[in-house]
C-alpha positions as CSV (number, residue, x, y, z in Angstrom):
1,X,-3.8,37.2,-36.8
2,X,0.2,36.7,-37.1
3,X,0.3,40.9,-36.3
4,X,-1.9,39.9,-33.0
5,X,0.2,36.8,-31.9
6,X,3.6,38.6,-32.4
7,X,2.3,41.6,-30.4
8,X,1.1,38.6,-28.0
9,X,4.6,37.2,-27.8
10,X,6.1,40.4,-27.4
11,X,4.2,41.2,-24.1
12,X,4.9,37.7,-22.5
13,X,8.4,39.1,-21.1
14,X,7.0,42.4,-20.0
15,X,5.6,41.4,-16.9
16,X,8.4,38.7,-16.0
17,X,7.9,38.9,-12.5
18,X,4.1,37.9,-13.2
19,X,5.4,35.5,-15.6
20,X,7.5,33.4,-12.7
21,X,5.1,33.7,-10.2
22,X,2.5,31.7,-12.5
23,X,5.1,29.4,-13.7
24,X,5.9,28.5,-10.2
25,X,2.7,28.4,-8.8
26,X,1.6,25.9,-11.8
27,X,4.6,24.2,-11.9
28,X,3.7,23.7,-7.9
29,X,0.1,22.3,-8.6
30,X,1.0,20.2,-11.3
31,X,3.9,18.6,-9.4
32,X,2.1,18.0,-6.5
33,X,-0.5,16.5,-8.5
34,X,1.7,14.0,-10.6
35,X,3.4,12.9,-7.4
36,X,1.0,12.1,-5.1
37,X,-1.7,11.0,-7.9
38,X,1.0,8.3,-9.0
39,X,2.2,7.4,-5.8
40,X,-1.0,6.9,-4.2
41,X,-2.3,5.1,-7.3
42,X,0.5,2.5,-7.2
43,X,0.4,2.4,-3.1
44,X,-3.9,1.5,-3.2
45,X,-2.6,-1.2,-6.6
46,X,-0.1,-2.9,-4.4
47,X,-2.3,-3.3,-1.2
48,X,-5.1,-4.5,-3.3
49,X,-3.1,-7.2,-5.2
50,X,-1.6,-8.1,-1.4
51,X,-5.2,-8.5,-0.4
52,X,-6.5,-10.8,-3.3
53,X,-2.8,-13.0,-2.2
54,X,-3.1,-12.4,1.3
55,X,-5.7,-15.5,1.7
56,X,-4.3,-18.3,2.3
57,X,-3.9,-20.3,-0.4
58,X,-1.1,-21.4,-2.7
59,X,1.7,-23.6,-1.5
60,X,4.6,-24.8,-3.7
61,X,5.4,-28.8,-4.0
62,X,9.0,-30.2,-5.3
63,X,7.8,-33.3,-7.2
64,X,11.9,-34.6,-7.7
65,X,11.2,-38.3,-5.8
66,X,8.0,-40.1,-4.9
67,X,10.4,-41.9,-2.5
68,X,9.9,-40.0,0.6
69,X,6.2,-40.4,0.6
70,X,5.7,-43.6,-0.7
71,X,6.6,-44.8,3.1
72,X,4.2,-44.9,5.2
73,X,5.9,-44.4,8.2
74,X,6.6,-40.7,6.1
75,X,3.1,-39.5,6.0
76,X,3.3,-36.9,8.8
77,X,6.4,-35.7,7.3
78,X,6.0,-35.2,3.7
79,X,5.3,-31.6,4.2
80,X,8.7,-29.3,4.9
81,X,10.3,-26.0,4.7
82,X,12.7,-26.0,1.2
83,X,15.3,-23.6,2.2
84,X,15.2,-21.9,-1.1
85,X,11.7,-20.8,-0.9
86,X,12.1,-18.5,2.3
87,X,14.9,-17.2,0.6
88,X,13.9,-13.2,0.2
89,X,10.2,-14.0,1.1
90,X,9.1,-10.6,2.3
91,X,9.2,-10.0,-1.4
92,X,6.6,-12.4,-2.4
93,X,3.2,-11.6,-2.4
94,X,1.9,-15.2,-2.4
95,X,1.3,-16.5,0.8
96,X,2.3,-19.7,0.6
97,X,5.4,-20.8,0.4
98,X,5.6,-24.9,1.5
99,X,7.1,-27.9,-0.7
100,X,6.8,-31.9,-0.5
101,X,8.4,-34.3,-2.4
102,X,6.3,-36.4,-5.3
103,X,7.7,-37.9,-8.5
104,X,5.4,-37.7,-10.9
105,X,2.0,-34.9,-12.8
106,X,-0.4,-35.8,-10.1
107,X,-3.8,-34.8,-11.4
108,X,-6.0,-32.3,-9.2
109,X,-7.7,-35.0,-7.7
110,X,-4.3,-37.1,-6.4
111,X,-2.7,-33.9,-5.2
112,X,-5.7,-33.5,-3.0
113,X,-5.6,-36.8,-1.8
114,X,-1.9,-36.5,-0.9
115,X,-1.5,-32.9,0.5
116,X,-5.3,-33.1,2.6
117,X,-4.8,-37.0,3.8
118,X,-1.4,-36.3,4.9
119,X,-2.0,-33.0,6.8
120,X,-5.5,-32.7,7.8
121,X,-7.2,-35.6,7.0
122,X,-9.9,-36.2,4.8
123,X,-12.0,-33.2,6.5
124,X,-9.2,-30.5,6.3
125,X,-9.6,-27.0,5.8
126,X,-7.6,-27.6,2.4
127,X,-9.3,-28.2,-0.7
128,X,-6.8,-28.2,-4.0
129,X,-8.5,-26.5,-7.3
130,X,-5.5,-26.2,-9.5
131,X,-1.9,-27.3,-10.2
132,X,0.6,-25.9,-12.6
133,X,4.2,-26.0,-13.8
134,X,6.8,-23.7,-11.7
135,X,10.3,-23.3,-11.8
136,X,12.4,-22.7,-8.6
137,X,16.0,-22.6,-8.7
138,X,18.0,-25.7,-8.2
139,X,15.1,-28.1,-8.2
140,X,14.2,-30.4,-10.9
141,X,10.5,-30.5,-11.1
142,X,8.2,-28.6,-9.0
143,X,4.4,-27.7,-9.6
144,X,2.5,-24.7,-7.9
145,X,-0.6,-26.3,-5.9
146,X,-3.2,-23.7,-5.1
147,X,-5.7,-24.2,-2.2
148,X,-8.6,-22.9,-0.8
149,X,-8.8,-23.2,3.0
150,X,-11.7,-22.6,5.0
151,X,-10.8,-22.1,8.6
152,X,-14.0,-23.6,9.5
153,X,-12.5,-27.3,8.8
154,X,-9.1,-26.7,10.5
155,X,-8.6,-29.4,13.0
156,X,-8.0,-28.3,16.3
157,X,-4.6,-29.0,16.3
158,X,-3.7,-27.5,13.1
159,X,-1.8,-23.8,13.1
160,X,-0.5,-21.3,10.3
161,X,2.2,-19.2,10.9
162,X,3.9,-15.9,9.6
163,X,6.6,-17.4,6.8
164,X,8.6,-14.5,8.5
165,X,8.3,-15.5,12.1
166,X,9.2,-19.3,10.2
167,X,12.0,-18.0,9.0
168,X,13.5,-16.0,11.8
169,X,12.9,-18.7,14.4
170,X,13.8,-21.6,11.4
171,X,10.6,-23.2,11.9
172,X,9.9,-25.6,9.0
173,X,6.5,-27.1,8.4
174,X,4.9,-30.4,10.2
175,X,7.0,-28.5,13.6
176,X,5.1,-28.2,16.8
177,X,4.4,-25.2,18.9
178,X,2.7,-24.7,21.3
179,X,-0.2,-21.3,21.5
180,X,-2.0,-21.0,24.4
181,X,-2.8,-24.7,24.8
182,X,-0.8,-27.1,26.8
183,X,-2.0,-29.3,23.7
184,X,0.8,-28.3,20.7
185,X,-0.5,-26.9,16.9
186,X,0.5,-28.6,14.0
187,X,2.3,-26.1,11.1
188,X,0.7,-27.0,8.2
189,X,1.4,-24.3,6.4
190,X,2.5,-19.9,6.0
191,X,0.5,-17.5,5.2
192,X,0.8,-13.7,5.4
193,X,-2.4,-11.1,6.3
194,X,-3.5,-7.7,4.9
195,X,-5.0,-7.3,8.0
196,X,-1.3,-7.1,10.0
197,X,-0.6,-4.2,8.1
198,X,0.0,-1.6,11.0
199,X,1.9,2.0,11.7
200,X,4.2,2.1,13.5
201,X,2.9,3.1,17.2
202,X,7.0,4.0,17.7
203,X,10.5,2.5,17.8
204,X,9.8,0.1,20.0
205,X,6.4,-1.0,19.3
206,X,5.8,-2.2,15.7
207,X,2.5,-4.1,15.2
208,X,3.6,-6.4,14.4
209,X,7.0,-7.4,14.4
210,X,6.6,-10.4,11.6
211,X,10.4,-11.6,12.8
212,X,10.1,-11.3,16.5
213,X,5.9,-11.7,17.0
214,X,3.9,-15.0,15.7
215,X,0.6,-14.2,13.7
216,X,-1.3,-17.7,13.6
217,X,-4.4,-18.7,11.3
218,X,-6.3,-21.6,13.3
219,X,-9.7,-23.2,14.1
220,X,-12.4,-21.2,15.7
221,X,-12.3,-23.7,18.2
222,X,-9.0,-23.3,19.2
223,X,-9.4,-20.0,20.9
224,X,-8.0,-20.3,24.3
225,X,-10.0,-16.9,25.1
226,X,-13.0,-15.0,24.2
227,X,-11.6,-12.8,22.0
228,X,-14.5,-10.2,22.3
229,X,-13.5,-9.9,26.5
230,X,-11.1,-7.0,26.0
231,X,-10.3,-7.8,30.0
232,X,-8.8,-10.9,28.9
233,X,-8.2,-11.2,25.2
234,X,-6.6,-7.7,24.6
235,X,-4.2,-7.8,27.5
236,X,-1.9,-10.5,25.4
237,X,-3.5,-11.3,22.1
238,X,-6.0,-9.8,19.8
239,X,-8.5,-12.1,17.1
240,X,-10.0,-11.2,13.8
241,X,-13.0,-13.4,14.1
242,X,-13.3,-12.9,10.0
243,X,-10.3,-14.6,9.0
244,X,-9.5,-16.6,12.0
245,X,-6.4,-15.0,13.3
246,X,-5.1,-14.7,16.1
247,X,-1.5,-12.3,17.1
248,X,0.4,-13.1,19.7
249,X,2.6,-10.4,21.8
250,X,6.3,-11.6,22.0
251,X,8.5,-14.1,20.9
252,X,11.0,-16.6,21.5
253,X,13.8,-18.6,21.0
254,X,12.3,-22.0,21.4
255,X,9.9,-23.9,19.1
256,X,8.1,-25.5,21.8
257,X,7.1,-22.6,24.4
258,X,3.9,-22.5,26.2
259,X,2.8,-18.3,25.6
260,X,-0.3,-19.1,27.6
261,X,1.4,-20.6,30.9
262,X,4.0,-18.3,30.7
263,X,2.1,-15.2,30.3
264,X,-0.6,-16.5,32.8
265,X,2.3,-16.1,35.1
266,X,3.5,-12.6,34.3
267,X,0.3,-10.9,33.8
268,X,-0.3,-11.1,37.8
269,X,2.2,-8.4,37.9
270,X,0.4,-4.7,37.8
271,X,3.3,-3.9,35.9
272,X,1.7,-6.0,33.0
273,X,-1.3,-4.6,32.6
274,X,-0.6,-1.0,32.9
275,X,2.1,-0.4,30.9
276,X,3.3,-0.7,27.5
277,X,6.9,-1.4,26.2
278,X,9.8,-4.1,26.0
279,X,9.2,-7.3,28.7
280,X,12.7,-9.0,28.2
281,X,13.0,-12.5,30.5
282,X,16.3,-14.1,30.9
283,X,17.3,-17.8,32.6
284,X,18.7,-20.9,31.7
285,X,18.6,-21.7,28.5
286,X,16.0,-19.3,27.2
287,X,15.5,-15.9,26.3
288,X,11.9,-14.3,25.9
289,X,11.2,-11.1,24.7
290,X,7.2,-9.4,24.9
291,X,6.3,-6.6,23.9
292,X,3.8,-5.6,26.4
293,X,0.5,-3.5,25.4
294,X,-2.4,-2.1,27.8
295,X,-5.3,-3.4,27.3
296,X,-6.9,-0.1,27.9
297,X,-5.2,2.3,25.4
298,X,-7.0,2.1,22.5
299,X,-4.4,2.7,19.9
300,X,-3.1,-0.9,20.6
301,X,-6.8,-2.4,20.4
302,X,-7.0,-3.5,16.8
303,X,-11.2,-3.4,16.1
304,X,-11.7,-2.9,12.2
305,X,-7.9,-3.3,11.8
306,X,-8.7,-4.0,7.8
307,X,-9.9,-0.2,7.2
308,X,-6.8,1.4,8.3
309,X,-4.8,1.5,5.6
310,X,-7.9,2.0,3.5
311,X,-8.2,5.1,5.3
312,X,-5.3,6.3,5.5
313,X,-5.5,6.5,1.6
314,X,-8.8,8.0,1.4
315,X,-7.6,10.4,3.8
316,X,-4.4,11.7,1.8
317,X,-6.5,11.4,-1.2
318,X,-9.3,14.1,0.5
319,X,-5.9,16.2,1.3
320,X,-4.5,16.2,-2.0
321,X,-8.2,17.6,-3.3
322,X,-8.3,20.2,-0.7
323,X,-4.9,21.6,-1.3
324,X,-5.8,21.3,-4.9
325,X,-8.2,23.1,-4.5
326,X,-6.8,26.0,-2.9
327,X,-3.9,25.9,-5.6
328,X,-6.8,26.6,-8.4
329,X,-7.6,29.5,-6.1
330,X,-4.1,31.2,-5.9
331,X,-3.6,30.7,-9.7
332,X,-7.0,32.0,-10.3
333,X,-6.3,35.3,-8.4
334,X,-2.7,35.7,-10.0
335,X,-4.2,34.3,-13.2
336,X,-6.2,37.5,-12.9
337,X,-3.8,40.0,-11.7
338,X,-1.4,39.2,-14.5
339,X,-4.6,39.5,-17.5
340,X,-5.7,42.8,-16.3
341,X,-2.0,44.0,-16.2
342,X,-1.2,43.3,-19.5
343,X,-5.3,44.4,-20.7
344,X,-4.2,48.0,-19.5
345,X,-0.9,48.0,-20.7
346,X,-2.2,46.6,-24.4
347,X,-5.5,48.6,-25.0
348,X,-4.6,50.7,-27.3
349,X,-3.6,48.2,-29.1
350,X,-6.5,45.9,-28.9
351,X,-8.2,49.0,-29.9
352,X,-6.4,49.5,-33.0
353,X,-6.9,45.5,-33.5
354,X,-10.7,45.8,-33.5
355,X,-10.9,48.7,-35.6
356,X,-8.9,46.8,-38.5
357,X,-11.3,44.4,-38.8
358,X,-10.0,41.7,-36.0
359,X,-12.8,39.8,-34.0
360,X,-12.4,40.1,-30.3
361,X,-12.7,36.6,-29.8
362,X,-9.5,36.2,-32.2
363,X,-7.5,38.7,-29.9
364,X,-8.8,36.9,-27.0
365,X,-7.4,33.4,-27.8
366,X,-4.0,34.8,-29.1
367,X,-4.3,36.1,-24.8
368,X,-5.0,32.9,-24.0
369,X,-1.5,31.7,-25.2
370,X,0.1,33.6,-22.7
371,X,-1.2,30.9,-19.9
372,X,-0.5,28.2,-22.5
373,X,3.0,28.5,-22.8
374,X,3.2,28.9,-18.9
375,X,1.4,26.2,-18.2
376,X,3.4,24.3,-20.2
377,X,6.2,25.4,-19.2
378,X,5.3,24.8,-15.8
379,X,4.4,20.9,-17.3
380,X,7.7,20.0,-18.1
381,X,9.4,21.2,-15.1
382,X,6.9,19.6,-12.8
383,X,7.8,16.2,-14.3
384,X,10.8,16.4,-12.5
385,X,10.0,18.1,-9.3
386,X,6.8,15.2,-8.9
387,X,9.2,12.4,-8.9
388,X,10.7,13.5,-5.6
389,X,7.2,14.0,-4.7
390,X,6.4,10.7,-5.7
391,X,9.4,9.3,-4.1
392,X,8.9,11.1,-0.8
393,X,5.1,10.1,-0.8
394,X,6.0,6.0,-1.2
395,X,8.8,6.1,1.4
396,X,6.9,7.7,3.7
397,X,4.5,4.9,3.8
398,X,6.9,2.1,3.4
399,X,8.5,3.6,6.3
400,X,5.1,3.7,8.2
401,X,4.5,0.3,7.7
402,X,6.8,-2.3,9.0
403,X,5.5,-5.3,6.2
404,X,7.6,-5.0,3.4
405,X,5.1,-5.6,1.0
406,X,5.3,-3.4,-1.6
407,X,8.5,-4.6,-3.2
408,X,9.9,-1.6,-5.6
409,X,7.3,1.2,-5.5
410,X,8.8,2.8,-8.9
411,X,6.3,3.1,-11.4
412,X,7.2,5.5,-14.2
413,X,4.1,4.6,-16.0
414,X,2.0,6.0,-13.6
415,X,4.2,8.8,-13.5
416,X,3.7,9.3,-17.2
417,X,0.3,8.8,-17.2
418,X,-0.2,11.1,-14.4
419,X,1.7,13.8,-16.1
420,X,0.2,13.8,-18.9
421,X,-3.6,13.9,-17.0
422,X,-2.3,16.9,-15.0
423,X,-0.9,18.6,-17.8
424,X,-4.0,18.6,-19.6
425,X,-6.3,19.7,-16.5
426,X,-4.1,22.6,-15.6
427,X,-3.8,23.8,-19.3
428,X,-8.0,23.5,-19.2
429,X,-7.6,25.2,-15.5
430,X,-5.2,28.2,-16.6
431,X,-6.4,29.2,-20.2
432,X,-10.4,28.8,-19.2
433,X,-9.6,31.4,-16.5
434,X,-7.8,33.5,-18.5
435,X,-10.3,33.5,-21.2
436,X,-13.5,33.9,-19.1
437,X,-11.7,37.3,-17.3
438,X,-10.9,39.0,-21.0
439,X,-14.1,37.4,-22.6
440,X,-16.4,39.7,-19.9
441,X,-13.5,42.9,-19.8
442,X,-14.0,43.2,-23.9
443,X,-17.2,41.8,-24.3
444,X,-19.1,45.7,-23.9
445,X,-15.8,47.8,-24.3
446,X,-16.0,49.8,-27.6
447,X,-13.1,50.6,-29.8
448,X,-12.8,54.3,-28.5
449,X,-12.8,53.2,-25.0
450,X,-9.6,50.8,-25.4
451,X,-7.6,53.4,-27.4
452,X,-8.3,55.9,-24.9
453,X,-7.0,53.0,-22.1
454,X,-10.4,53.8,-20.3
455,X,-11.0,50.0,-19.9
C-alpha cells in the first residue's frame, strides 16, 4: 500500500494545470458556500429575534423618587422620555424604551395599577406580566416593566410612535400630536415594527425614513380612513390592519401639526397624486417636508409588507442552491477530466499493482486522495476568501434596508460552523466522484489490458 500511495503522491504534480483548476474551482464552491450560508443564517437570526421584540411591549421605569407621582395633580405626567434611554436606540432591539419615576419594588400587581391608571385607564391596551431589576447608566434604581398591549383596548386618543421619529423630532412621552384628527393622540409609549422593514425604492425614497416619517400604533377606531380604499388611504398613508399601524408620508418640525388638514389641502393638486418624490413646503415658522408616493404604482403599495424580507431570503437561499448546483456540475466534469488523465498516464502501473497481489479497490482509494488533498486544500483557502463573501453578502442588505437593526452582523461562529459543514460536503462531493469514475474504469479491465495502456 505505501508503494501505491507514494506512486499516488508522485502523480499529484504531473497534471498541475488540472491540479489548480480543481483547487480553484473547489475553493470557489466552498467559499461561496461558507459566505453566504453564514451570512444568510445570521441575517434570517437577527430578523427573527427583531420580530419576537418588535411587539410592543417592554418599557423601562426609573423607580429613584415616589415624589413625582405621589401628586396627584402629576398623574398625566408620570410617564417621560429619560434622555439616556434614546441614547444609540437604533441599536436596541426592544421596543420600548419609556421611564417614570417610583420609589420603591412595586409588585406586578401595583406596577399595573400605576402605569395602566395613569396612561390608559383602567381599560388600557396595557396589561403588565413581569418586572425585573435593570441597570441603566447614571440612575439609581430602575426595573424593566414588560407589557402586553392589545390594540384592541387602546383608547381613542392614545398613539405610539417610532422611538426614532421621538428622538429626531425630541418628542418625549405624555406629548400631543396630532394624526389625521383635529382631536390630538396621546404618546404613551415607542415601539418599533418588523413590518417597516423596506428596500430602498431609491435615494430619495426610503420606506420609511424612521427620522423624518412617523410610524404610529393606535386604536382601530382611530382610523381617519378606510384603509382598504387604495383611492383614499394609499394616496398619504398605508395600514396594517394586523398590528394596527398606520405610516404616515412626511414629516415635520412641529409637535402639534395637523397631517390630515394639511394634506387635505395639497392633495387637490394633480401634481399630488401623480407623482412620486420630495414635497418640501416652506412659510412662517414652519418647515414641512412629504415624501409624496402614487397611489397607483404598486411598488409603494405595501399589501403583505411582512413577507418581503422573508422572501427576499428564501429567494437568495434558492440562488445559492442553484449556483451550487451548477458548481457540483463543473467539478464533476473536471473532476473527471483530471481521473482519466492520470488513469491513462498510470496504467501500466496499476497493472503491475494488481498483478502483485494489490486489490483494486486499495489502488482506488489511494486515487481518491488526489481529490482529498485538493479539496482540502481548497478548504483552507476558502475560509478566507468566504469572509469577504460573508461580509459583502451582510452589507449588501444592511445597505438595502434603511432600519438599522441588525447591530454588528459579524458572526465568526457561524463562519466556523459553516466551514467546517462545507468542508465536509465538498470532500464527500469530490472524492465520491472521483471514486465512482475509477470504480466503473477498473471494475472489468484485466491486468494485460492496463499494462498494455488499452484502458
Amino acid at each position: 500500500m505505501n508503494k501505491i500511495l507514494k506512486n499516488m503522491y508522485k502523480g499529484i504534480f504531473s497534471h498541475k494545470t488540472q491540479l489548480i483548476a480543481l483547487i480553484v474551482l473547489v475553493c470557489i464552491g466552498v467559499s461561496f458556500a461558507i459566505g453566504v450560508s453564514s451570512s444568510i443564517q445570521v441575517i434570517s437570526k437577527k430578523y427573527d429575534e427583531m420580530v419576537k421584540e418588535s411587539t410592543p411591549h417592554q418599557f423601562i421605569m426609573d423607580i429613584s423618587n415616589l415624589s413625582d407621582v405621589s401628586d396627584e395633580n402629576d398623574k398625566n405626567h408620570q410617564i417621560h422620555d429619560e434622555s439616556h434611554l434614546l441614547k444609540n436606540i437604533e441599536t436596541y432591539l426592544n421596543p420600548f424604551f419609556t421611564s417614570s419615576n417610583v420609589q420603591e419594588q412595586y409588585t406586578v400587581k401595583d406596577i399595573h395599577e400605576l402605569y395602566t391608571g395613569s396612561v390608559s385607564g383602567d381599560k388600557g391596551a396595557n396589561s403588565v406580566f413581569k418586572v425585573e431589576p435593570y441597570q441603566a447608566t447614571g440612575v439609581d434604581k430602575t426595573i424593566i416593566v414588560k407589557t402586553m398591549i392589545d390594540p384592541s383596548k387602546m383608547q381613542a386618543d392614545e398613539i405610539y410612535i417610532s422611538p426614532f421619529y421621538a428622538q429626531a423630532r425630541h418628542i418625549n412621552l405624555g406629548d400631543s400630536i396630532t394624526v389625521g384628527q383635529d382631536k390630538p393622540y396621546k404618546v404613551v409609549g415607542y415601539a418599533v415594527s418588523y413590518d417597516f422593514l423596506f428596500m430602498q425604492v431609491d435615494k430619495l425614497n426610503q420606506i420609511p425614513d424612521g427620522q423624518n416619517e412617523a410610524m404610529v400604533y393606535c386604536s382601530p377606531n382611530a382610523f381617519y380612513y378606510n384603509p382598504t380604499d387604495l383611492a383614499d388611504g394609499s394616496r398619504f398613508a398605508t395600514t396594517s390592519n394586523q398590528d394596527r399601524e398606520i405610516y404616515i408620508m412626511g414629516a415635520t418640525n412641529q409637535k402639534n401639526f395637523d397631517f390630515r388638514n394639511f394634506l387635505q389641502n395639497k392633495i387637490k393638486n394633480p401634481a399630488f397624486n401623480n407623482s412620486t418624490g420630495i414635497l418640501n413646503v416652506t412659510g412662517s415658522g414652519f418647515n414641512y417636508s412629504f415624501n409624496i408616493y402614487n397611489g397607483n404604482d404598486p411598488k409603494f403599495l405595501f399589501n403583505n409588507r411582512s413577507n418581503t424580507f422573508g422572501n427576499i431570503i428564501d429567494d437568495t437561499k434558492s440562488i445559492m442552491i442553484v449556483l451550487m448546483i451548477i458548481l457540483t456540475i463543473v467539478t464533476w466534469f473536471i473532476i473527471t477530466i483530471i481521473s482519466k488523465k492520470r488513469l491513462d498516464q498510470d496504467s501500466q502501473h496499476i497493472g503491475i499493482f494488481i498483478a502483485n497481489g494489490y486489490r483494486k479497490l486499495e489502488i482506488i482509494l489511494s486515487y481518491v486522495g488526489y481529490s482529498f488533498i485538493s479539496t482540502i486544500v481548497s478548504s483552507v483557502l476558502a475560509i478566507f476568501v468566504s469572509i469577504g463573501v460573508y461580509y459583502f453578502i451582510t452589507q449588501l442588505f444592511l445597505s438595502l434596508f434603511n432600519l438599522p437593526i441588525f447591530g454588528t452582523p459579524w458572526d465568526f461562529g457561524e463562519i466556523a460552523i459553516y466551514s467546517v459543514i462545507s468542508a465536509i460536503i465538498a470532500i464527500i462531493i469530490t472524492c465520491s466522484i472521483t471514486f465512482l469514475f475509477l470504480w466503473f474504469k477498473l471494475r472489468n479491465v484485466t491486468t494485460i489490458e492496463l499494462v498494455k495502456r488499452e484502458v
